[in-house]
C-alpha positions as a Markdown table, in Angstrom:
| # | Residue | x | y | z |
|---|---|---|---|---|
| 1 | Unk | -72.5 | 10.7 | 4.3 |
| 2 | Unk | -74.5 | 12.9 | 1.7 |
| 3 | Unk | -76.9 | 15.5 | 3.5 |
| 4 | Unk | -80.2 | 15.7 | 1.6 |
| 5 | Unk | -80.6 | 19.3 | 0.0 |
| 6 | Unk | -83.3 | 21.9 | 0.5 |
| 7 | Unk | -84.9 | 20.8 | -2.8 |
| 8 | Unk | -85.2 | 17.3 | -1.7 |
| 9 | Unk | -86.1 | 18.0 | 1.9 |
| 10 | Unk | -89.2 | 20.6 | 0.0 |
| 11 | Unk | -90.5 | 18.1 | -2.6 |
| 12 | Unk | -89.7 | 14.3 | -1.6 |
| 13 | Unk | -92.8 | 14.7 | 0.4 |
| 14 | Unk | -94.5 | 16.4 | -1.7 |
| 15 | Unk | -93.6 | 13.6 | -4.5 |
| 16 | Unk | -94.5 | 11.2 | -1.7 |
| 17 | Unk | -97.9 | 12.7 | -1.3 |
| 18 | Unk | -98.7 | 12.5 | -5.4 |
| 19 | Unk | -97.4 | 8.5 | -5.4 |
| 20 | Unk | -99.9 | 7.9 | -2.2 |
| 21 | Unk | -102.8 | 10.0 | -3.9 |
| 22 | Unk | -102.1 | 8.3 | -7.4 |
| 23 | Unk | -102.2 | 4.4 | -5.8 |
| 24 | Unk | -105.8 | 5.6 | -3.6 |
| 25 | Unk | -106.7 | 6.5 | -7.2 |
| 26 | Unk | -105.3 | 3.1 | -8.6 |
| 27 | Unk | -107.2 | 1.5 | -6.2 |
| 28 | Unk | -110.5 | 3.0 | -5.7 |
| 29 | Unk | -111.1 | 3.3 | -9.6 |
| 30 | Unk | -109.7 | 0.1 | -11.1 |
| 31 | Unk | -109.6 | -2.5 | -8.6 |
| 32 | Unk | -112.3 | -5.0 | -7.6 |
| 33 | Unk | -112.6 | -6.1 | -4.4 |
| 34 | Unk | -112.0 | -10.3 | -5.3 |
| 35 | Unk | -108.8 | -9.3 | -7.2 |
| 36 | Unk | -105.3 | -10.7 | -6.6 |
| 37 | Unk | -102.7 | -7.6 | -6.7 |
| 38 | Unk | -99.3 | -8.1 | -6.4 |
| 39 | Unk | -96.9 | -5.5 | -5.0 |
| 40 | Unk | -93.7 | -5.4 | -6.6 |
| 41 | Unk | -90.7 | -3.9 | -4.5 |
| 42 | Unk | -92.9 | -4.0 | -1.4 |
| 43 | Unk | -90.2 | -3.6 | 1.0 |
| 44 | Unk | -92.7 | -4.5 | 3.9 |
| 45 | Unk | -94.3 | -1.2 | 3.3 |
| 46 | Unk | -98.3 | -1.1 | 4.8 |
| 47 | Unk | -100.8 | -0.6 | 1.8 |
| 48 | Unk | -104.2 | 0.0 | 4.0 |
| 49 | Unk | -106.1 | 1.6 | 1.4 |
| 50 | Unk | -106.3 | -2.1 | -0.1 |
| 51 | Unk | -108.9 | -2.8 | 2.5 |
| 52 | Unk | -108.5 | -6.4 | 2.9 |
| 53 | Unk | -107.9 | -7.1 | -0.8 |
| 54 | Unk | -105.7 | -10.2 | -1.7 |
| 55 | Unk | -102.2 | -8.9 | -1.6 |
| 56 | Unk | -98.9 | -10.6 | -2.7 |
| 57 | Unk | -95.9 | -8.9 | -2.3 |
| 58 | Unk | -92.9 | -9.6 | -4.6 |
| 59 | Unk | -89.0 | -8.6 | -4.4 |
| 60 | Unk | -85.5 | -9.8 | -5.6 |
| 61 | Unk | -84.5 | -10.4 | -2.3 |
| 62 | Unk | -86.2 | -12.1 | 1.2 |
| 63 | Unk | -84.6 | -9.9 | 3.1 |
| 64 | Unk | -87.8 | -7.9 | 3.5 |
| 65 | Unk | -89.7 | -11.0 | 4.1 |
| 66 | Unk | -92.0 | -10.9 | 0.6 |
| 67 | Unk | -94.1 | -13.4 | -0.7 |
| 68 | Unk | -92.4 | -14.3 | -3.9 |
| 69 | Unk | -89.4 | -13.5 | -3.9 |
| 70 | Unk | -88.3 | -13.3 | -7.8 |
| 71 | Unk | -86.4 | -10.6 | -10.2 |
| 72 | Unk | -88.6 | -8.6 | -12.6 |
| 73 | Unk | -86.1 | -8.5 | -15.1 |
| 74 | Unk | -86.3 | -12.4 | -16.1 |
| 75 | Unk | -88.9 | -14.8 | -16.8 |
| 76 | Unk | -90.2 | -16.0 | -13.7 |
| 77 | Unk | -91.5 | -19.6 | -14.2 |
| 78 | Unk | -93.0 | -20.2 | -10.5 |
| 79 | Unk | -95.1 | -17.2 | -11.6 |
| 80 | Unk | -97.5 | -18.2 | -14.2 |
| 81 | Unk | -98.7 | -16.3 | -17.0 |
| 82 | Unk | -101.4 | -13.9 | -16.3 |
| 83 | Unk | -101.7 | -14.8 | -12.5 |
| 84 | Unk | -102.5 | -11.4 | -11.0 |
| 85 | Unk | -105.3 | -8.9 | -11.5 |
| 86 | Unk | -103.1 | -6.0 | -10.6 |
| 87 | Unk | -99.8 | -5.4 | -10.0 |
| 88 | Unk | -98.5 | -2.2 | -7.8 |
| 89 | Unk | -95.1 | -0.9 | -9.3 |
| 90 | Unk | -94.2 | 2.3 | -7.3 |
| 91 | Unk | -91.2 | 3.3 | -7.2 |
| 92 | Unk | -89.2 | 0.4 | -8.8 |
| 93 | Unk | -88.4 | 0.7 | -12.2 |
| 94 | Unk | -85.8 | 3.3 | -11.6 |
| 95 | Unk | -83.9 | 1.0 | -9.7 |
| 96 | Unk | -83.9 | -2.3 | -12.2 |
| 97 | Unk | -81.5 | -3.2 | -14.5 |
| 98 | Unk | -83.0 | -3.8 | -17.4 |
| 99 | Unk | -86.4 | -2.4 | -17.8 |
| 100 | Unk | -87.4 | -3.3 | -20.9 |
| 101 | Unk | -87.4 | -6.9 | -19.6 |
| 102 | Unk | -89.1 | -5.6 | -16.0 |
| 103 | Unk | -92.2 | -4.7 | -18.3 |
| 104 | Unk | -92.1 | -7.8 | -20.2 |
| 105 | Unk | -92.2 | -9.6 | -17.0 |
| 106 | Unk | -95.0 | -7.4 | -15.7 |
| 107 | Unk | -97.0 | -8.2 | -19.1 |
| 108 | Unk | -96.7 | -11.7 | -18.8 |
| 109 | Unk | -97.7 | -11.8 | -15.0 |
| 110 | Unk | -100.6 | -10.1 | -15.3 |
| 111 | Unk | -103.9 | -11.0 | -16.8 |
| 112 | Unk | -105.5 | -10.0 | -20.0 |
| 113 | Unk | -108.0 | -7.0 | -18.7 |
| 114 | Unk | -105.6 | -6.8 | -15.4 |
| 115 | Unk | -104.7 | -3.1 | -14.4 |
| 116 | Unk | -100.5 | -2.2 | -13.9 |
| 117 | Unk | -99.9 | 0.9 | -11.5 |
| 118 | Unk | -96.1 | 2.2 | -12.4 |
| 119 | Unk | -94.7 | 5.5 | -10.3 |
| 120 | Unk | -91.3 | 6.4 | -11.0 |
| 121 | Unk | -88.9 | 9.5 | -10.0 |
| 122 | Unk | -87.7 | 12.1 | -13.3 |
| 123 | Unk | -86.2 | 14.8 | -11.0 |
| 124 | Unk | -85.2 | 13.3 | -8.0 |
| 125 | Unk | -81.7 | 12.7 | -6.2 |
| 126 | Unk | -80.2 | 9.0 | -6.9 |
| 127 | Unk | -82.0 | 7.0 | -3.6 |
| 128 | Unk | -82.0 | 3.7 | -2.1 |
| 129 | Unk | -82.3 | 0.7 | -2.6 |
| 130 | Unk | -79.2 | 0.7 | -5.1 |
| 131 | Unk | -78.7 | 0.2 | -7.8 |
| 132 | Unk | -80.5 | 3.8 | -8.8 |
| 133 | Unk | -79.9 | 3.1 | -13.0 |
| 134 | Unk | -82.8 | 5.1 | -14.1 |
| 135 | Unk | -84.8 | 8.4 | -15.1 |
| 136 | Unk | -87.5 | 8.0 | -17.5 |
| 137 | Unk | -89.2 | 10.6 | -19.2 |
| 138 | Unk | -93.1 | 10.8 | -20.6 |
| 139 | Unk | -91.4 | 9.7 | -23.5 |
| 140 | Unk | -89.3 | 7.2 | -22.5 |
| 141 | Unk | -92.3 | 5.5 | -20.8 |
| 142 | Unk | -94.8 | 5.9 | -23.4 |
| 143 | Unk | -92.1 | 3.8 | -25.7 |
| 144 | Unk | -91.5 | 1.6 | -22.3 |
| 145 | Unk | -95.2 | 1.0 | -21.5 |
| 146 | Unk | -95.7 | 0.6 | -26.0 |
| 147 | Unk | -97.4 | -2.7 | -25.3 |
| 148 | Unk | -99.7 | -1.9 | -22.8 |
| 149 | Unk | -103.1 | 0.6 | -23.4 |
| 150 | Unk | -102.4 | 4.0 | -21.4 |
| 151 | Unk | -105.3 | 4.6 | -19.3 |
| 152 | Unk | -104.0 | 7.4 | -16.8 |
| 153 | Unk | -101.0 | 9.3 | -17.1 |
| 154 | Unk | -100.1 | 11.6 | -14.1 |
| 155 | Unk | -97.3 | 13.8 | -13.6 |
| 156 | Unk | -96.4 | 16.0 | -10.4 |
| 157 | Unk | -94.7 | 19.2 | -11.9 |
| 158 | Unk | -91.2 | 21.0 | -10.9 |
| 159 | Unk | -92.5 | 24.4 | -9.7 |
| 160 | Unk | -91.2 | 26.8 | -12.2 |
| 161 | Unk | -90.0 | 23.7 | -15.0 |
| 162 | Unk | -93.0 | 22.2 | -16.3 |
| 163 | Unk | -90.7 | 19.8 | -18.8 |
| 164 | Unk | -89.3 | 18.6 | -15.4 |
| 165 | Unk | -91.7 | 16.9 | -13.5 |
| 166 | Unk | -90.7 | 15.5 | -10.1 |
| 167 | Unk | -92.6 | 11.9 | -10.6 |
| 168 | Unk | -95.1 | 10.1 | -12.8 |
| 169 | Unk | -97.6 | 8.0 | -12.2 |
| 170 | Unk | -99.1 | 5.9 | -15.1 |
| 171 | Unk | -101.7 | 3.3 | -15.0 |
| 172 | Unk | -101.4 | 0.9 | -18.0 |
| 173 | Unk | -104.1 | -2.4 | -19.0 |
| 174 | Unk | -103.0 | -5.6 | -20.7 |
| 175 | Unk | -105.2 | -5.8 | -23.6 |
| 176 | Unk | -103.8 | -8.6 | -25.1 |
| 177 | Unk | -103.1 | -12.3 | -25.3 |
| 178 | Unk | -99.8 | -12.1 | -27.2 |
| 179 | Unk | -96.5 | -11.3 | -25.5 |
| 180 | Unk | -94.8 | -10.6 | -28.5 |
| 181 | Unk | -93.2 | -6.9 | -28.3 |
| 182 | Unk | -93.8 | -4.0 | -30.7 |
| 183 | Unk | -91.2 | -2.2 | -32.4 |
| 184 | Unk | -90.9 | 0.8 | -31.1 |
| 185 | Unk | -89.6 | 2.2 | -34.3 |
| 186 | Unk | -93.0 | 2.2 | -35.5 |
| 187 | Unk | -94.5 | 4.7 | -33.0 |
| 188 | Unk | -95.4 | 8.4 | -33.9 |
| 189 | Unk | -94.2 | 11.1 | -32.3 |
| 190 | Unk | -94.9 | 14.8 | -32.0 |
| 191 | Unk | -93.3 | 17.9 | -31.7 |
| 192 | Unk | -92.6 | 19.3 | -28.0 |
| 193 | Unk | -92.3 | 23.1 | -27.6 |
């Protein structure tokens, strides 16, 4: 059996503390209180800062007793398109197969206008549930996320190694009615020092 290490016995709760704070943001600044929000990944985990909101939760297996029980990564047709307001996101994309189709999934589910909360792990020990595939830089989301509009992008820093962070959290909006991807070749980037 592996023994966590100082570092992650220091800052996995501190990274726990920045995904908690970032969903109360989530919630308090871009949900209404009649919306449907689905939690993907739920794992039976409490969310009481959704203060009697609609919740659905969503995984790819029932062991954990979900709602829906479906796989991010394909098209999902007992989920139709644009059926939730929100979708919660924490913590999961690390652990998908394919991500580029989990966001294409999460586009499609959610509604035009409708608010995506995605937290992920950069430096962080490989964790359960496996498979652990992933680490995605600001980079790597901001091509990830391409389709969506960016409206928060948080990021917890490794003391002492900014271009580290421990964790992300980004809040993306659907803002439109087509599910046809951009090329990702056609984004700028700048220079990092």
């Amino acid at each position: 059996m592996t023994l966590p290490s100082e570092f992650d016995k220091t800052y996995f709760p501190v990274s726990r503390a920045f995904i908690n704070e970032t969903r109360r943001e989530f919630i308090n600044r871009y949900l209404q209180p009649d919306d449907v929000i689905c939690d993907i990944g739920n794992q039976g985990k409490n969310i009481p800062e959704l203060q009697g909101r609609k919740l659905v939760t969503l995984d790819i297996t029932a062991d954990t007793g979900p709602d829906i029980v479906a796989d991010i990564t394909r098209h999902n047709a007992h989920i139709p398109d644009g059926h939730f307001d929100a979708l919660l996101c924490t913590e999961v994309l690390e652990h998908v197969v394919e991500p580029f189709a989990a966001v294409r999934e999460l586009k499609r589910i959610v509604k035009v206008g409708g608010y995506v909360l995605i937290t992920t792990p950069l430096n962080c020990r490989i964790h359960g549930p496996v498979p652990d595939c992933w680490r995605f830089t600001e980079f790597g989301l901001k091509v990830l996320l391409r389709d969506f509009e960016i409206v928060l992008f948080r990021k917890l820093d490794t003391p002492d190694r900014t271009l580290f962070p421990l964790e992300y959290g980004v809040v993306v909006k659907r803002v439109s009615e087509s599910l046809v991807e951009s090329d990702p070749r056609e984004m700028t980037f700048q220079k990092v020092d």
